[in-house]
KELUM-398834 format. One record per atom (N, C-alpha, C, O, CB): residue in one letter; y, z, x. Coordinates in steps of 0.05 Angstrom, whole numbers, plus 5000, padded with zeros to 4 digits. Each point is the difference from the previous one (the first is absolute). Glycine has a CB too. Layout:
BEGIN
AYZX/...
END
This chain:
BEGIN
X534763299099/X500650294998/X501650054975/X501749854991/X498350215059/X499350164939/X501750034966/X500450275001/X498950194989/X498849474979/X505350325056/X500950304999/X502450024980/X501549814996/X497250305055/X501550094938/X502250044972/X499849814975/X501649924983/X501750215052/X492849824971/X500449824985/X498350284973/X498450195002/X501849155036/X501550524936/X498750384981/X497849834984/X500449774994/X505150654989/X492049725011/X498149954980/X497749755013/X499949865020/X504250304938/X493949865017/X497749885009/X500649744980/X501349974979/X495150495038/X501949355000/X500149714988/X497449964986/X500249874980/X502849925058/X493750334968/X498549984976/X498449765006/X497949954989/X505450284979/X497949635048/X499449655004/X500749804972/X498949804991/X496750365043/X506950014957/X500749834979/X502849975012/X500950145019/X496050004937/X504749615027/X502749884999/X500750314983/X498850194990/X500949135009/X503450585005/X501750134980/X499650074975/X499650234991/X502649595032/X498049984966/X499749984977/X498150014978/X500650004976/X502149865046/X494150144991/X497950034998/X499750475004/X499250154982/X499649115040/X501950794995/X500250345005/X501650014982/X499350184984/X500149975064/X502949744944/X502050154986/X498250024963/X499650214988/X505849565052/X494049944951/X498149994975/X497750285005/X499850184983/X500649205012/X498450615027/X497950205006/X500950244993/X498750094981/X499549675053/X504250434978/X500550195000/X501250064968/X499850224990/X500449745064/X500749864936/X501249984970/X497250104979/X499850194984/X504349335029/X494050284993/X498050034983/X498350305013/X499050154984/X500849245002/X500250665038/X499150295000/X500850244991/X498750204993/X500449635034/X504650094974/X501550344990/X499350004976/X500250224990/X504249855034/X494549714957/X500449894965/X497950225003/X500850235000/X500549154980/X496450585020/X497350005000/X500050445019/X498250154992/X500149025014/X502950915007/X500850265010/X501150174977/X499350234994/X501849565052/X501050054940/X501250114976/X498850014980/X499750194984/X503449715028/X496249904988/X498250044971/X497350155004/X499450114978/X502349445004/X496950495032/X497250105005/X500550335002/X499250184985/X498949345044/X504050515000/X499850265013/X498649975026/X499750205014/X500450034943/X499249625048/X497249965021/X498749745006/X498449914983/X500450504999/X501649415044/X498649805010/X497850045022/X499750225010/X504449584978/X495050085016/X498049995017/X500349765017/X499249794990/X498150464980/X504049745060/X501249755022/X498750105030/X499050225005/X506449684967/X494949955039/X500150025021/X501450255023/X500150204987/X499249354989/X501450495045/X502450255016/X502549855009/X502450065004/X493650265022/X503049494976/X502249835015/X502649884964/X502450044998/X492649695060/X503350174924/X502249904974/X500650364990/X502150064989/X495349304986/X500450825030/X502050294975/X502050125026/X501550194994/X493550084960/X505149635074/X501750185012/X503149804991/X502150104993/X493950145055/X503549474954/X502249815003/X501150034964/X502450004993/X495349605057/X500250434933/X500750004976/X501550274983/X500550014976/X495849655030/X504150545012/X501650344994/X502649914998/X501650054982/X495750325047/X503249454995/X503749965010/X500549774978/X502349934995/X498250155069/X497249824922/X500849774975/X500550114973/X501949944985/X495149755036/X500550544973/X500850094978/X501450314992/X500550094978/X496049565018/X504050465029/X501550264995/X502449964991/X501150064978/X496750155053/X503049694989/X502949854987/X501049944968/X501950064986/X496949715056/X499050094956/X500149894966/X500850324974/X501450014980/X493649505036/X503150724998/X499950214991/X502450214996/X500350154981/X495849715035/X505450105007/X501650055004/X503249894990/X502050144996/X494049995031/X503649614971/X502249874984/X500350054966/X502250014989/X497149635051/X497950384945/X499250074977/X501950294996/X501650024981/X493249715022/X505050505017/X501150244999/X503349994990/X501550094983/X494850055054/X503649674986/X503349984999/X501149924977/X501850134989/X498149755053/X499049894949/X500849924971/X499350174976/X501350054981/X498249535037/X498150514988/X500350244977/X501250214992/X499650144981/X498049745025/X504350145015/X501950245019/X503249904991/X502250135000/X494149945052/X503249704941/X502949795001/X500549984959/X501950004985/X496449565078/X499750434934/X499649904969/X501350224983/X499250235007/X496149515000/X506450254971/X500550264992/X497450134971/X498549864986/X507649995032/X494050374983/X498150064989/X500950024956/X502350034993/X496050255071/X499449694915/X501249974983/X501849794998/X500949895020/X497950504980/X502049534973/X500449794980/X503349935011/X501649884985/X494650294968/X504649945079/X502950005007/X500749605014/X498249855008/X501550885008/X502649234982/X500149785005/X500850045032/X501850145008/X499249664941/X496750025071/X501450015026/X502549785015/X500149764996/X495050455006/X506849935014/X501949865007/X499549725002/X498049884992/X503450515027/X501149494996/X499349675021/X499050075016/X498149865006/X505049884992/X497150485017/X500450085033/X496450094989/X498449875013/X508550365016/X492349894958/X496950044995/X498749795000/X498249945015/X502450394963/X500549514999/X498449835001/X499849715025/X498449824999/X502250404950/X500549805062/X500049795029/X498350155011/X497949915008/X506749875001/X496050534997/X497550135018/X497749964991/X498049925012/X504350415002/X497949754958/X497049974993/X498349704998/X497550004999/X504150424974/X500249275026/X499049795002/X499449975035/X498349855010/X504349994939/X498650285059/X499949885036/X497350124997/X498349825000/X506950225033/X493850214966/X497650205002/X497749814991/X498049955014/X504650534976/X497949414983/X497849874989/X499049725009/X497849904994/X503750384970/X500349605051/X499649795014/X498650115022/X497749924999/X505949834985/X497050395034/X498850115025/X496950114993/X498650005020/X506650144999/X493949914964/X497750134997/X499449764986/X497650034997/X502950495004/X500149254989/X498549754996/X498849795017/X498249835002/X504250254968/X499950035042/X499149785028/X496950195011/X498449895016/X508349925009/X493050294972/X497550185016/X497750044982/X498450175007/X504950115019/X496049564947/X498249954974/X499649704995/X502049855000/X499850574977/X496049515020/X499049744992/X501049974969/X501250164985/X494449865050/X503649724960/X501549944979/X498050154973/X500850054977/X501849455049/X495550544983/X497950124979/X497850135011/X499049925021/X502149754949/X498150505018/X496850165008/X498850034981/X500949914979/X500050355053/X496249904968/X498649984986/X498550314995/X498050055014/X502149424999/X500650704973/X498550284998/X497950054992/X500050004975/X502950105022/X495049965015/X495650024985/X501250254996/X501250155015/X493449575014/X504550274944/X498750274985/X498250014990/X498949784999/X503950314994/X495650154995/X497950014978/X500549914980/X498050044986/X500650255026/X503349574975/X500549874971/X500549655010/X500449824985/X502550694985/X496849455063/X499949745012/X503149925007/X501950164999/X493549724973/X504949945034/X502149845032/X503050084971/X499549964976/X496549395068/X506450734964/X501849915000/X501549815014/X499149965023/X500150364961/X503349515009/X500849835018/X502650094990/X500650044976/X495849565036/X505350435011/X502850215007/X500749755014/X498549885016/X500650724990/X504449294984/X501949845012/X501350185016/X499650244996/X500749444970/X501450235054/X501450225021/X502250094991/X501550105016/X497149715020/X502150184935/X502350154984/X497750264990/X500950224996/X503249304983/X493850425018/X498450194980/X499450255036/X500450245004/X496149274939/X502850335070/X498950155029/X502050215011/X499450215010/X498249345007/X505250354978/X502750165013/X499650134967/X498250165005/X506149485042/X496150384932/X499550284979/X498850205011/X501150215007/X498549554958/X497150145038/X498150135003/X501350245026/X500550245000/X495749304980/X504250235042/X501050215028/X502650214983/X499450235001/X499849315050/X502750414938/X501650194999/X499550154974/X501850154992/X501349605039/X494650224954/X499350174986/X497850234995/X499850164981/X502649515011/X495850285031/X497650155005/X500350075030/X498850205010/X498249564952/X504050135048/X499950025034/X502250095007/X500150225012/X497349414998/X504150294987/X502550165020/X500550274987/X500550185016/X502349384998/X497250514963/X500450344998/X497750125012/X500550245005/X501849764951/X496149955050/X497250135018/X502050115030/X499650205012/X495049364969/X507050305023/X500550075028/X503449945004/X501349875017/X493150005000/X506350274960/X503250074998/X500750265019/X502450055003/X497949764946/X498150315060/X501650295025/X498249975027/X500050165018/X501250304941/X496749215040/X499449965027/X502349825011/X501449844988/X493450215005/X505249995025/X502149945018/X497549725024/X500849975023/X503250714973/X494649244999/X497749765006/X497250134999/X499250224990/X503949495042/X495250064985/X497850095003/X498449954989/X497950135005/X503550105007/X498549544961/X499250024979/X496749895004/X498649974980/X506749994998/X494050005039/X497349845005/X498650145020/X501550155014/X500349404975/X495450445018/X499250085012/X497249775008/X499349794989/X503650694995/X496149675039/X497049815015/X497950205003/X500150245008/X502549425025/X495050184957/X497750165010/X497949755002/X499149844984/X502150694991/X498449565059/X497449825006/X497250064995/X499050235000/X503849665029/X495549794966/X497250054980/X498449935016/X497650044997/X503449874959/X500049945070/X497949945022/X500949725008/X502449965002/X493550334979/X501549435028/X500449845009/X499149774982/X498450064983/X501750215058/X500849434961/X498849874973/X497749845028/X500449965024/X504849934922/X492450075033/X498549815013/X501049735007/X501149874983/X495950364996/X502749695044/X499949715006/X502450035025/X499749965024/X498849784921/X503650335042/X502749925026/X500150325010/X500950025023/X503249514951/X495250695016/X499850295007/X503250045002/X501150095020/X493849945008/X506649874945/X502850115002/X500050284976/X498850014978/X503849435038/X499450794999/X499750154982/X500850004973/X502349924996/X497650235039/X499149904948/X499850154976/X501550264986/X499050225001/X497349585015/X505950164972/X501550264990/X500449934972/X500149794987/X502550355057/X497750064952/X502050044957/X502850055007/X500950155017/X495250194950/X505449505017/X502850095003/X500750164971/X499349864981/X502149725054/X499750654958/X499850044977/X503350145000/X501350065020/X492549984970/X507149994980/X501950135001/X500050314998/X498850064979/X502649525007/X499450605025/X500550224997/X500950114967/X501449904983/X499550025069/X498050254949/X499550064970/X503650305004/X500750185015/X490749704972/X509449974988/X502950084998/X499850264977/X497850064992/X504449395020/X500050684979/X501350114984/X498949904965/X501049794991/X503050265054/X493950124937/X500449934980/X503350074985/X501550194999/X492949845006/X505449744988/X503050024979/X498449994967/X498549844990/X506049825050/X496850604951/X500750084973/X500549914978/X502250104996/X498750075026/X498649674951/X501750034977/X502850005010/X501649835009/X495150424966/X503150135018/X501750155001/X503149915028/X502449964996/X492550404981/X504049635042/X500949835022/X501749834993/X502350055008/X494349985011/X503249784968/X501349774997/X503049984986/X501250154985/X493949735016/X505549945007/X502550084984/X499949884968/X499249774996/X503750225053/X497550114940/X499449884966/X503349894991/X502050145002/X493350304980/X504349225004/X500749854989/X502850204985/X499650244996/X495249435004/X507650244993/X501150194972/X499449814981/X499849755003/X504450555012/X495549864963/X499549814971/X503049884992/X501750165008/X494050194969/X505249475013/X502149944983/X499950104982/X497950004986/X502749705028/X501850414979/X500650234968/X500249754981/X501449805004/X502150725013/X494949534959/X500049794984/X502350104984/X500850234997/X494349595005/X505749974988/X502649944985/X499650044966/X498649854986/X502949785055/X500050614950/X499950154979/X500549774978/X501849835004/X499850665019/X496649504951/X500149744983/X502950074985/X500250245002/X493949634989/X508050054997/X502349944989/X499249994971/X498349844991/X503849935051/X499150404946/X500049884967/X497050184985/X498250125012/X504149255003/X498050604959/X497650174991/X497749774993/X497650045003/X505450394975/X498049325013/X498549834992/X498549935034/X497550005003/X505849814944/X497850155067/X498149945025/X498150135015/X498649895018/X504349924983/X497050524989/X497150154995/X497749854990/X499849804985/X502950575005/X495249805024/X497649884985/X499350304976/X500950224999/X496649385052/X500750274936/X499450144976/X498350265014/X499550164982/X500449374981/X499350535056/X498950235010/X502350195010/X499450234994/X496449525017/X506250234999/X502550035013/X501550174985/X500850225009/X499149375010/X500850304948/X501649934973/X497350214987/X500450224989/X502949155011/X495050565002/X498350314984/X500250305013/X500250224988/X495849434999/X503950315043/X500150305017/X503150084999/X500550245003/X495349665034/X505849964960/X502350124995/X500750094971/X501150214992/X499949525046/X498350134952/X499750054964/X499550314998/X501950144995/X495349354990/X500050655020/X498850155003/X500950245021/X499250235001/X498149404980/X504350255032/X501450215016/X501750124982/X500050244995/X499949545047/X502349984945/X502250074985/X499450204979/X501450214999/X500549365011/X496250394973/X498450164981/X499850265000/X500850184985/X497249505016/X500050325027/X499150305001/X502550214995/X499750154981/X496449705053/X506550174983/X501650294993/X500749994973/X500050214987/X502049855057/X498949594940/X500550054983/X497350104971/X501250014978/X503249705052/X493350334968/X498550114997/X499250335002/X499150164984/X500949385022/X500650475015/X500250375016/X502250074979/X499450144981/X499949855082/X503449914941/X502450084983/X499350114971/X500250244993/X502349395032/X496950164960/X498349994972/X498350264987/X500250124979/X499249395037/X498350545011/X498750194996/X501650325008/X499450224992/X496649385013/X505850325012/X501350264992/X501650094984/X500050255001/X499349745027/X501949944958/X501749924987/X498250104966/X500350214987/X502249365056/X495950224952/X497550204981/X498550305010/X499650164982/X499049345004/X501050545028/X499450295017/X501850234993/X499450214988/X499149525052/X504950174972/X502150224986/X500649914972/X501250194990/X501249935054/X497249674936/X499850024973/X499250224984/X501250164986/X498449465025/X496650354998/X498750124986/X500850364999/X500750105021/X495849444988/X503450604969/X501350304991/X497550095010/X497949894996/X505450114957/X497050255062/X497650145008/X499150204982/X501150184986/X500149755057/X495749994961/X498750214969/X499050315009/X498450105015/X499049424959/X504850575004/X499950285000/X496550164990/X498449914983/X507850005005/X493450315027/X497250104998/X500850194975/X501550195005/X496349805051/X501449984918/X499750224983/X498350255003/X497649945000/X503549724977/X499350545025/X499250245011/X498250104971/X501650074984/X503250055057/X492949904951/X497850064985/X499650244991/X498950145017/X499649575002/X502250434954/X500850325004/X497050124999/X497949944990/X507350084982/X495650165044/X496450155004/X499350234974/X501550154987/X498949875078/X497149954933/X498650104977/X500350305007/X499950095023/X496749504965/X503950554991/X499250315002/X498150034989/X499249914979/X504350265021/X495549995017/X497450134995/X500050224975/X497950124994/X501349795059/
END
């Protein structure tokens, strides 16, 4: 009898489900969408929601922009990243139309907290869903898609943007560059130029109109 006893065994060991469920959430994340069995996408929600949810937290934890985070951040934020490792294989593999990437589980935890978890920063869970396709030939076990729920596009604009470092004003005239040392040149110039020309402007004596004596008739 296996009362209080929680979750399905699969007819695998431990440690065999646990690899299993690792290489499925990989392959969930990266895709959007598996295709399993009812029995691994019901047991496999309570494996990878979780993961989804820890991503939040840390992204929640991280400070935003070029700011330095505390001790007390950063222990939270190392405890977080361990916990969501333990729940990723050590590598996967992404098919695309340009063909297979291969993602280490430092590259896999980016990916999750940089495309995935802002999708579902004001869900509060839920992040997966089931839809059954029928029965498979031979053992007649059902057939479902597990896919993720399609989240919140995030923005550009959204994001929090980097600050630039103010670059450090060059010292001295010789340590200009010669483009620098010409636009300033040319700055300096111009009023004293303007000056010049006014200066000849009120010089010059204004020419008087001689008045032409008119003919008598």
């Amino acid at each position: 009898m296996r009362h209080r006893k929680f979750g399905r065994k699969l007819g695998r060991n431990s440690a065999h489900l646990r690899a299993l469920f690792r290489n499925m959430t990989a392959s969930l994340l990266l895709h959007g969408r598996i295709e399993t069995t009812l029995a691994k996408a019901k047991e496999l929600r309570s494996f990878a929601e979780p993961v989804i949810t820890k991503a939040i937290r840390l992204r929640r934890v991280l400070p935003a922009g070029n700011r330095k985070p505390s001790d007390e951040v950063r222990a939270q934020a190392l405890h977080l990243r361990r916990l969501i490792a333990r729940h990723l294989p050590q590598a996967a593999t992404m098919k695309g139309e340009g063909g297979d990437r291969f993602l280490t589980r430092h590259e896999l935890l980016a990916y999750l907290l940089d495309d995935i978890a802002p999708r579902y920063m004001k869900r509060p869970g839920g992040y997966t869903r089931i839809r059954r396709l029928g029965f498979r030939k031979g053992d007649n076990a059902p057939l479902v898609i597990l896919e993720l729920v399609p989240g919140e596009v995030v923005k550009d604009e959204d994001k929090p943007k980097a600050e630039a470092p103010e670059k450090k004003k060059r010292a001295g005239f010789f340590r200009r560059s010669k483009a620098e040392a010409a636009a300033e040149d040319e700055k300096r110039d111009k009023p004293a130029e303007a000056e010049t020309k006014a200066k000849k402007v009120e010089a010059k004596p204004a020419k008087k109109t001689e008045k032409k004596p008119k003919k008598s008739s």
